[in-house]
N, C-alpha and C positions, 0 to 999 in steps of 0.2 A: 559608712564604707561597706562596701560590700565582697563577701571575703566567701573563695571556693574552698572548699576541703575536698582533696584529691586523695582515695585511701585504697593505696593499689599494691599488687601481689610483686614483690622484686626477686631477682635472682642473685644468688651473691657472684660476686666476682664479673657477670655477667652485663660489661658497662652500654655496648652497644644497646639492649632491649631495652634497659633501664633508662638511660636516658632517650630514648625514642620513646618509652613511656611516657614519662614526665613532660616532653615537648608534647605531646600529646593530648595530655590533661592541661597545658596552660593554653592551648589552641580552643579547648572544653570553656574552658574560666574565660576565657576571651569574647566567645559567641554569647555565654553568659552575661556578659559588661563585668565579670568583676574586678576590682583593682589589686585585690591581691588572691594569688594560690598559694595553697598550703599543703605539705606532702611532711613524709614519715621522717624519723630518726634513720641516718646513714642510708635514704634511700636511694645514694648516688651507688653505692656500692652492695646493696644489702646488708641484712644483720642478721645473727652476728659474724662479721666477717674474720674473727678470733687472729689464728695468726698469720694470716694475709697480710693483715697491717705489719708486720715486720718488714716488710717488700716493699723497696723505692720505689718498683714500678710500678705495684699496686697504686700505692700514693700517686704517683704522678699521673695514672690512667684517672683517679678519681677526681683531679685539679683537673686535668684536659676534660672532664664531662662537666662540670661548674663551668668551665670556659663555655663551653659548647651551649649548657643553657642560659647561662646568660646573654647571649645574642638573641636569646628570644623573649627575654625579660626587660621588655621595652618600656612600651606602653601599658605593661601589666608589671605587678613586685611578685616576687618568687621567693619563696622559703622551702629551701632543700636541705637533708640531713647529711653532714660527710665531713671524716677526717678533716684536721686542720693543724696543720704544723706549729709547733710550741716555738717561737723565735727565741726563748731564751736558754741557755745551755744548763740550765738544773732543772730535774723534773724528768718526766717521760717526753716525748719526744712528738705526743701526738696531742690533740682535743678532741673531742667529740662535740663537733661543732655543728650549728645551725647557721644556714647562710643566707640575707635577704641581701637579695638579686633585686636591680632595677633600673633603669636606663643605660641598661645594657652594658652594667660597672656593679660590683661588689661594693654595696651599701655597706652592710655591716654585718659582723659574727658574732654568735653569742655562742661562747662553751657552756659545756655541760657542768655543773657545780655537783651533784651527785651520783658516782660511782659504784653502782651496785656491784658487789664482788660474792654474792651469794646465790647458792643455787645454780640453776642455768645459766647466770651471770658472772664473767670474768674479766670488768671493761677496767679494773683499776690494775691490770696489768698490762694495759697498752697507754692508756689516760690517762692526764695531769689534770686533776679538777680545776676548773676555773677560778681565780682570784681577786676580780673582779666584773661590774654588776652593773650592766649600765641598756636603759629600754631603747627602742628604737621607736622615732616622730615618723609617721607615715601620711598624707592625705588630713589632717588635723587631727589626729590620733595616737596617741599615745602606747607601746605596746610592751607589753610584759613577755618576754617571749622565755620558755622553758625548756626542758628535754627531759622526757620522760621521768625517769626518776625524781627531777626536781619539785614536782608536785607531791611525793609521796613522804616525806619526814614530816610528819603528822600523829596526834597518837601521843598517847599516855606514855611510851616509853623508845622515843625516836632514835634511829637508828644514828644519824648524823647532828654533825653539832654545829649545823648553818640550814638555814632553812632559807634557798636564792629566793625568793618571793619577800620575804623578812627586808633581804636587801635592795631591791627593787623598787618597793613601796614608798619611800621618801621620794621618787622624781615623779607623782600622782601617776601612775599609769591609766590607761582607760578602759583595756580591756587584758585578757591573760590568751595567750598558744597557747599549746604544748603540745610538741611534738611527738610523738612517741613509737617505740617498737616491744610493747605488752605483749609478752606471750597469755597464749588460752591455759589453763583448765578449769575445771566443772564447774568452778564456784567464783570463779576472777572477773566475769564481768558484773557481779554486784558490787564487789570490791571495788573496783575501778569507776564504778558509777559512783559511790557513795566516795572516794577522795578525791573527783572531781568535785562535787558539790560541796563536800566542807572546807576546800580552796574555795569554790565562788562565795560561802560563806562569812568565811573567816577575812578574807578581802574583799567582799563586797564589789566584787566584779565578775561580768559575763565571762567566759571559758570557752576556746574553742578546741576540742583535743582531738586530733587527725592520727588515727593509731594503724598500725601495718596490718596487714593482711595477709596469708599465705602458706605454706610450711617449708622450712628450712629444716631440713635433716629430719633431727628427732624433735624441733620445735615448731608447734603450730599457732601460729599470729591466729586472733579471729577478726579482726578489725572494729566493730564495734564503735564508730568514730562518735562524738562526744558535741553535744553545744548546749551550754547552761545560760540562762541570763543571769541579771545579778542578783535575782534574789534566789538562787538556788532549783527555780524550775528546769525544769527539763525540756528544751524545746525542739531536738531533733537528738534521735540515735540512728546511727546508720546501719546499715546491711551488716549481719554475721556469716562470715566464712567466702561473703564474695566481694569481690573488688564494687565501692561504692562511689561517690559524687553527690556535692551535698553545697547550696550558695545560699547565703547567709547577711543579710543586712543587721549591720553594727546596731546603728538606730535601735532596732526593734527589739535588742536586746535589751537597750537603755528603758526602752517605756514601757513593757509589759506591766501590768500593774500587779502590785508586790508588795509584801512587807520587808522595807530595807533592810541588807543583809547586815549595814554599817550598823556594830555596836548595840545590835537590836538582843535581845535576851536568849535566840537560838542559837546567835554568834555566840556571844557570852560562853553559853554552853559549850559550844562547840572545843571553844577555844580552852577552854578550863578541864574539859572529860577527854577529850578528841576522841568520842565517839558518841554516832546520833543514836536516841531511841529507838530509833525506827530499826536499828539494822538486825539484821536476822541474831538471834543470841547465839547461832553456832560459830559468826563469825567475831575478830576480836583485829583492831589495828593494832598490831603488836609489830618487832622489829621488820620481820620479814614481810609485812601489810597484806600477807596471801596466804596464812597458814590457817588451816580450818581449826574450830577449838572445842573441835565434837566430843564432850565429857561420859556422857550416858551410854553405856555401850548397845543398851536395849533401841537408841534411835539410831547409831551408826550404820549396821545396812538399810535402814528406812532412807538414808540422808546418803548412801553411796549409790544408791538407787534410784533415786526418785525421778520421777517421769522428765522435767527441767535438764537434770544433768543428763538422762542418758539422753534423752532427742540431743544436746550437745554435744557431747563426747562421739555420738555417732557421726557428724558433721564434721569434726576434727577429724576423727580417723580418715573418713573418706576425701576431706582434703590431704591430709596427710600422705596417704598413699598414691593419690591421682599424683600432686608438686611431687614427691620423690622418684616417681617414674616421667615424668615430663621433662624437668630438670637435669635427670642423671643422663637421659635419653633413651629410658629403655620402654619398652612397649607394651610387653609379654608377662605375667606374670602363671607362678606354677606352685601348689603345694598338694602337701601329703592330708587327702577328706580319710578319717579315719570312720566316719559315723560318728563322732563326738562332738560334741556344742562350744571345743575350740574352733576346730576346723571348721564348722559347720559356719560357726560367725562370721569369722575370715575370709571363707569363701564370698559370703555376701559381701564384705563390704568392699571386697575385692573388683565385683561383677559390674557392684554401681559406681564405683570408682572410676576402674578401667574401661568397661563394657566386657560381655558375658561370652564374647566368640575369644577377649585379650586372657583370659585364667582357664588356666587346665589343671584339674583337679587328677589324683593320682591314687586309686587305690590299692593297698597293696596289704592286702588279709596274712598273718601269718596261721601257723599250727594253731594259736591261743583265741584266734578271732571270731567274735559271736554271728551266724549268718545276718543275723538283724544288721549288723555294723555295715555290711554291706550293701544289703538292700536298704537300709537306713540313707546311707551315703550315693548311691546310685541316685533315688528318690529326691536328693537334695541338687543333685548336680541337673535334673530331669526337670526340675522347678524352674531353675534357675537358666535353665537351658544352655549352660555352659559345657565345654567339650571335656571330656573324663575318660580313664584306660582305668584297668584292670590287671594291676599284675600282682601274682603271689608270689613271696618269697621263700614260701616251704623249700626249694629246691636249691634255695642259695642259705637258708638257713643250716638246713642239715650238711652240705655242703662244709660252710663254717666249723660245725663242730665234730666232725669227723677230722678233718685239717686239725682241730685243735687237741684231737683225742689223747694222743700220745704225753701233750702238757698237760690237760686234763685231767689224765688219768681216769678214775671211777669216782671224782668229788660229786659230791653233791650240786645238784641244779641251784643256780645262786642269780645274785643279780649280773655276774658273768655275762649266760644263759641271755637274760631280758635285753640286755643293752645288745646286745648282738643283731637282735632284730629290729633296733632304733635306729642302730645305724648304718645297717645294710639297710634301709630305707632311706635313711638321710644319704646313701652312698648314691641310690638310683634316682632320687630326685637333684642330686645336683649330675649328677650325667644326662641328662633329659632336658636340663636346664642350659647345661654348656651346647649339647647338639645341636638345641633349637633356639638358645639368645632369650632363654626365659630371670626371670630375678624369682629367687624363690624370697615365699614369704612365709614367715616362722608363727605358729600356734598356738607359744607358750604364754600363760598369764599369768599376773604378777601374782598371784598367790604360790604358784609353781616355780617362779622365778625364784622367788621368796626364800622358801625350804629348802631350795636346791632339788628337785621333783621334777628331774627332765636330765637328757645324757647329752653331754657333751659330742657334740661331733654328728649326731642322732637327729632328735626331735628338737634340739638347743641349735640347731643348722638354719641358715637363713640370711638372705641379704637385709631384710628389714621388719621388725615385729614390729607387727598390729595390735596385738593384745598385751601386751608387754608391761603396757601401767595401767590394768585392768584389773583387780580382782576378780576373783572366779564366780561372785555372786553379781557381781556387775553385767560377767557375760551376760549369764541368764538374761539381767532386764533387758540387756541389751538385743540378746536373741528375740523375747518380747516382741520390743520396740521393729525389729525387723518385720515383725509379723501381726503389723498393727491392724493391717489391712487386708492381708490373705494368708497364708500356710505357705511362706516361704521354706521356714526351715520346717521339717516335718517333726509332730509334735514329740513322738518317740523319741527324737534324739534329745529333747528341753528336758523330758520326764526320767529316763533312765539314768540308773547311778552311774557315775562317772569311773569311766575304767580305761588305763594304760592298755590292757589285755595282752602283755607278756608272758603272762601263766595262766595257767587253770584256774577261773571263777574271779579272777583279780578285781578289787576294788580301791579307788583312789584311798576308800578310807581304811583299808587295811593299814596304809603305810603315813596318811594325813590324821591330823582331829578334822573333823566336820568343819565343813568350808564358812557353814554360817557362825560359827565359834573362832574359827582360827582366823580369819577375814579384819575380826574384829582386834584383836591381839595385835594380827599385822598393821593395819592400817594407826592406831595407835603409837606404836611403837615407831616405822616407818614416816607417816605422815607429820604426827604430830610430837617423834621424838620423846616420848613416854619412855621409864624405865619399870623393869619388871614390880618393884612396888608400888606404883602406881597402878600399874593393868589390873597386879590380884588385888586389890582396895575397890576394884568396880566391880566384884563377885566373880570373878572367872578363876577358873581351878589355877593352883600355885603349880603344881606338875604339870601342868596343862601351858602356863605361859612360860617358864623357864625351857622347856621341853620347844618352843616354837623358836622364843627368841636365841636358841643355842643353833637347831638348824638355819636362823638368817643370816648368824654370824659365822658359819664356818662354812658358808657355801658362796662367799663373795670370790672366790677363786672362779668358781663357773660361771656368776654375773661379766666379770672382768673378761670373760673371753665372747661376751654373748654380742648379736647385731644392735645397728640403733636400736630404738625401741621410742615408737611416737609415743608424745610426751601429755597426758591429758589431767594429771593431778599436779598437787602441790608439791609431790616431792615424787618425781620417777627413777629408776634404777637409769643409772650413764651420766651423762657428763653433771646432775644435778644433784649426786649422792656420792662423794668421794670417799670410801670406808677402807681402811686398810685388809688388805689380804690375809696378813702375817700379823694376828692379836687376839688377844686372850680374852678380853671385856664380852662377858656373858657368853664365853664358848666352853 
């Protein structure tokens, strides 16, 4: 049989484009000869469509586009991702259902059996797992068909206590789907390569996994679609970060020649360890099958680093940012270029996102500001050939604090003083913003985010951060990686110490530990959930890690009011980090 995988960019809510999509690609699959297309998890409606689904009309828009494609799932079968009404009155009220379409009649559905309700994920508060478990006969073929998650309870310590594949395998299926909507970061498409194949292992059957593509908010799909035979080789990955197409004969999957996955001694293993040798030792399938288990702190920025993640992470962003302004429908984007290698990143990825005439950069030197920062920043907008102003805020500073004098009194210069000039910046770039229909984009990274090391209202301003689950040694590689090829960003601003420059001589580190120290603290603690005795057991100073993870914890008041923030690690500040505001645990 010969089977398309269509792995294409949706909009949520947006049913018109999406199904014109979809009609689209089975028109593709058609000229093709194949007999059946394959498309994403809920790609009727996008994902995650969170509480939309609460909406009768939602629902019923997402039944009128199955209607609509099913009139064109004739002579070809269709497997589309979308809501499905629970007919029976206990439970939640919805499925997260897969639907094969064909002779222009709804063949069959198959719900979702596992409910990821972690992290980015919140599908078991719309979802009623499915209950039972039954394949679909296609063309003489047998089909195991899944949804994303149902491939992943695997592993030495599984998260769920049904494995839908377990239940499936008694009616001989012949080959396995799975549908899915994977989000990216740095480290998730080994992951995902490596639980696709010890599914094709452990059952002994070919794989075909058609994964989403795009960014939705602060979540970026990378697509990365999947086809294994049965003995665990790998015989097509698809495109990362763009919309791909990909036709596949069943057959060839059957005869590659192989050592049987069936009951063969890798299975064994497989099945007994649930983790192959091969796989990198940083990584570990544990509950959440995406959390990194980087122990040595001496390889953690090598491993936050490294040339693989950042070329990827840069690719997210600039999907991230391009879908957020396409989608939302806005054009224009505008921030504050300081001379610093936040801004300076930002900028770039802004320019190849958007295109370099769509970002206007803003500089705005106070009393504190180093001439370098300027010409620094000038230099970089001049590379990049995007359009730039120059305004000082001396006159609206002092201003300020003459207004303030009288409350003021003769106190001493404090952080008062600094935040004043954050945000009578942050004040002039969203006025410049509303004149002209720009979306500002915010500078802060996650190590800054972190500490609480940014002003609310100020430099914490912004319709969307780009750097936001960055650490601040990341930028660097990242600034690198921009300047693989020429002197985009100029190297003065990669080389000089990092400075706020709200006062006289300021430096980041007067008020931070060292970024390549405290990076490591954070990403620990943060990514992989470590508590303070554990950090100082890997040699790092004891006032040193208490001293970090006290400002993480008492500065989730500022996180809480901060913009999305594109999503490129295991575990990002927003909707995948719920921490209370109001608590005492290491504050």
């Amino acid at each position: 049989m010969k089977i398309f995988l269509a792995q294409q960019n949706y909009h949520i809510g947006n049913f018109a484009a999406n199904t014109a999509r979809i009609i689209e690609a089975i028109g593709n699959a058609r000229k093709a000869e194949a007999e059946l297309v394959v498309f994403t998890e809920l790609c009727i409606c996008g994902y995650p469509p969170r509480d939309f689904l609460e909406f009768e009309d939602f629902i019923k828009q997402c039944e009128a586009s199955v209607a609509e494609i099913c009139r064109h799932a004739t002579d070809i079968a269709v497997i589309v991702g979308s809501p499905v009404r629970n007919p029976v009155p206990e439970g939640k009220d919805l499925f997260n259902g897969a639907w094969f379409l064909y002779d222009g009649k709804v063949q069959s559905v198959v719900h979702k059996t596992l409910l990821p309700n972690y992290d980015v994920f919140d599908e078991y508060r719309y979802f009623e797992p499915a209950w039972q478990w039954e394949v679909i006969k296609f063309k003489g073929k047998t089909i195991a068909l899944t949804i994303c998650e149902d491939i992943w309870n695997l592993g030495n310590n599984p998260l769920y206590r049904i494995c839908p594949m377990d239940q499936l395998m008694p009616q001989h299926p012949d080959l396995m789907i799975n549908i899915s909507a994977s989000p990216f970061d740095y480290d998730h498409d080994e992951d995902r390569k490596e639980i696709v194949r010890l599914n094709v292992l452990k059952y002994g059957l070919p794989m075909l996994y058609c994964n989403a593509v795009g960014s939705q908010t602060e979540i970026v799909f990378d697509g990365g679609s999947l086809i294994y035979d049965r003995h665990g080789n790998l015989v097509k990955e698809m495109k990362y970060f763009e919309e791909d197409e990909a036709l596949v004969d069943t057959d060839d999957l059957d005869n590659i020649e192989g050592s049987s996955g069936e009951n063969s001694d890798t299975e064994l293993s497989v099945m007994s360890t649930g983790i192959n040798t091969e796989v990198r030792e940083d990584h570990v399938l544990d509950k959440e099958m995406r959390v990194s288990k980087i122990a040595d702190p001496s390889k953690i920025i090598s491993y936050l680093t490294a040339p693989n993640n950042i070329r990827q992470i840069h690719d997210a962003l600039v999907m991230g940012i391009r879908d957020y302004f396409r989608k939302m429908g806005f054009t224009r984007a505008i921030l504050g270029s300081s001379g610093g290698i936040d801004s300076a990143v930002t900028l770039a990825l802004a320019c190849t996102a958007l295109g370099t005439d769509k970002v206007r950069a803003i500089l705005m030197p106070s009393p504190y500001s180093t001439s370098h920062s300027v010409s620094d920043a000038e230099l970089l907008s001049k590379n990049l050939n995007n359009p730039y102003d120059i305004i000082a805020i001396r006159n609206i500073y002092e201003s300020f604090l003459d207004t303030l004098q009288p409350v003021f009194n003769d106190l001493p210069f404090s952080i008062a003083e600094e935040n004043i000039q954050s945000r009578t910046r942050g004040n002039l770039l969203m006025a410049i913003a509303n004149k002209f229909g720009y979306i500002l984009l915010n500078t802060s990274n996650k190590s800054e985010l972190a500490t609480g090391y940014g002003t609310l209202y100020g430099d914490m301003a912004g319709g969307l951060s780009v750097l936001g689950d960055l650490y601040k040694m990341q930028v660097y590689a990242l600034a690198e990686y921009i300047n693989r090829n020429a002197e985009i960003i100029p190297f003065h601003i990669i080389t000089k110490a990092p400075s706020a420059e709200l006062r006289p001589n300021q430096k980041d580190s007067d008020s931070l530990p060292d970024y390549s120290i405290m990076d490591k603290v954070l990403y620990q603690y943060i990514e992989r959930r470590q508590g303070p005795k554990e950090i100082i057991a890997m040699g790092i100073e004891p006032e040193l890690v208490n001293r970090v993870l006290k400002l993480v914890n008492t500065n989730e008041y500022k996180r809480n009011q901060f913009c999305p923030i594109i999503r490129v690690s295991a575990k990002a500040f927003g909707v995948g980090r719920r921490m209370p505001i109001v608590g005492k645990y290491l504050s």
